[in-house]
C-alpha positions in Angstrom: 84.0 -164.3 -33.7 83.1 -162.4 -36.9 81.2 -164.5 -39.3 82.0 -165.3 -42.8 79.8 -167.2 -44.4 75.8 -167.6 -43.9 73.1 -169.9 -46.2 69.4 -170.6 -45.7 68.5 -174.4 -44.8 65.7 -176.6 -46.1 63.9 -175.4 -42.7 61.7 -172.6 -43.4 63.0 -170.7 -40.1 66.6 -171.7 -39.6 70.1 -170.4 -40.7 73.5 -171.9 -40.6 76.1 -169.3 -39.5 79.6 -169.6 -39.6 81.9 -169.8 -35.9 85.1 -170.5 -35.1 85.3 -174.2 -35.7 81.3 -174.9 -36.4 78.4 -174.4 -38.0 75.1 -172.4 -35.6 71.8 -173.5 -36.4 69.5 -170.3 -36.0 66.0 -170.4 -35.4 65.0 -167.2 -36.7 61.0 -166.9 -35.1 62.5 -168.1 -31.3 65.7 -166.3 -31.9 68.0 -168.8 -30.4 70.4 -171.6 -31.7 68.9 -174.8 -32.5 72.2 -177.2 -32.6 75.9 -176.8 -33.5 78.0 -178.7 -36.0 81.6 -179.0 -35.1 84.1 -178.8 -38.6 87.4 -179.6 -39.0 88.9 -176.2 -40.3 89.2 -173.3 -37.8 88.0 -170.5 -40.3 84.6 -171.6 -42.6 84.6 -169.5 -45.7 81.5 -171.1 -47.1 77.8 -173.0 -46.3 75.5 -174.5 -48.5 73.1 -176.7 -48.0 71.3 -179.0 -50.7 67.9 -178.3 -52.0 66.3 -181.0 -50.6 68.3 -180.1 -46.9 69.5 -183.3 -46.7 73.6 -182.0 -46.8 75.4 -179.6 -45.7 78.8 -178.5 -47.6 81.2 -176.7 -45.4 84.7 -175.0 -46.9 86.9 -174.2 -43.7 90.8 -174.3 -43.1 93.5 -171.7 -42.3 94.4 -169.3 -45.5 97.5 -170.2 -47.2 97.9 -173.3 -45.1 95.3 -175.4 -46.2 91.6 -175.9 -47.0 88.5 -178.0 -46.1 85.6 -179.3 -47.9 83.1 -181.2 -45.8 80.2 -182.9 -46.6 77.7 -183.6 -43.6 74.3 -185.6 -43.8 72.0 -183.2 -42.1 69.7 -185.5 -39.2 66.1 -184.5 -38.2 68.2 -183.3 -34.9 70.1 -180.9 -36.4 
């Protein structure tokens, strides 16, 4: 799955990588994924996250079809 959009968290260590369908929580010292975040659109074109790392915005959907803007409250699990 060739990924299309990338952004730094509040976390020091971790980055949120697009999928097909979710969000991958990086842990870049172990190298591995820390969680997953299921979206509604198949195709994310964009991450942020808020300063504080509290949210998470995700822009997903299928070009020319429609589009997705989601909002997540980021837990201390994810």
């Amino acid at each position: 799955v060739p990924i299309s959009a990338v952004c730094f968290t509040a976390a020091a260590n971790e980055i949120a990588v697009s999928g097909y369908g979710e969000v991958l929580f990086w842990d870049l010292e172990k190298k591995t994924i820390n969680s997953r975040l299921k979206v509604s659109g198949r195709r994310i074109a964009d991450i942020d996250a808020s300063r504080d790392g509290k949210y998470l915005v995700v822009s997903s959907g299928v070009p020319g079809e429609y589009g997705v803007i989601e909002i997540f409250e980021k837990n201390a699990d994810s």
